[in-house]
N, C-alpha and C positions, 0 to 999 in steps of 0.2 A: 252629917256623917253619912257615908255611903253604906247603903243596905248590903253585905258581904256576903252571898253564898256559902254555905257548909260544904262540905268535901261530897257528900251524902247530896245535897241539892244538884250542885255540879252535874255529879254523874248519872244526877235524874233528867237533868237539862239534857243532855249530851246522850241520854237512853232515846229518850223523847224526839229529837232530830235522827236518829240513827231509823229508828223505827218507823217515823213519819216520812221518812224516804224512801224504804224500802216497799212499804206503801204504794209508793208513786211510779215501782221499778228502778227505782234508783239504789246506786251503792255510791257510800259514802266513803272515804280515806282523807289522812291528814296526808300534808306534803309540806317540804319547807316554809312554805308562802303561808299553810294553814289548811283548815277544813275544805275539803272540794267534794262536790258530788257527780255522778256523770248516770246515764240511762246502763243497766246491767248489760241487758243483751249490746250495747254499743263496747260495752270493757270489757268481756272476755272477745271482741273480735281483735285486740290491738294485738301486738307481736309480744311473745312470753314475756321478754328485756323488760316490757314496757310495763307489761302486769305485774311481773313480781316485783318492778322498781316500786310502782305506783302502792303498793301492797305491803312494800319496805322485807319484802322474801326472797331478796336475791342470797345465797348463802355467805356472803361475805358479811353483809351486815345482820344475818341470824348469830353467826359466830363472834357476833361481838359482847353480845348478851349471852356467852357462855357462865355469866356468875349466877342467872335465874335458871332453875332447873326447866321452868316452859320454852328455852330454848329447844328441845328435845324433841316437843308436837310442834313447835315453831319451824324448824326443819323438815318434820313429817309433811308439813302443809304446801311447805316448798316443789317435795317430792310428788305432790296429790296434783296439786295445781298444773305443775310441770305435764305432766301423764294425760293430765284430762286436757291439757289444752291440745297436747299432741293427738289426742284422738280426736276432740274437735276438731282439727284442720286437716285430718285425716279424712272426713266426708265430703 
């Protein structure tokens, strides 16, 4: 019989790589394909399309999860990211 993680283990697995990336300078994001990580300062240089895709905050798909009310800072984050990249590439 296969050893099955608890829901609780899982998300300590998945804290645990999140963490141990960021560590390393890396940011982690899921994508169709699955878990990707990439260098941070290398991911906010790519073009906004690409960060909010890869980030899943483009407003189209925050408005899809309008039945959870964290769409609400979901969109906030849109708006933040949006602002700061702008001024990033403004230097």
């Amino acid at each position: 019989m296969k050893n099955k993680l608890t829901e609780k283990e899982k998300q300590q697995v998945w804290k645990d790589i999140v963490t141990e990336q960021e560590k390393k300078g890396n940011v982690v994001f899921l994508t169709f394909d699955g878990p990707m990580s990439a260098k941070l300062d290398e991911f906010v240089e790519q073009r906004i399309e690409g960060l909010l895709y890869d980030l899943n905050r483009l407003p189209e798909v925050v408005f899809t999860y309008m039945d959870d009310p964290k769409w609400v800072n979901d969109y906030a984050v849109y708006l933040v990211i949006k602002k700061l990249k702008e001024l990033l590439d403004a230097k």
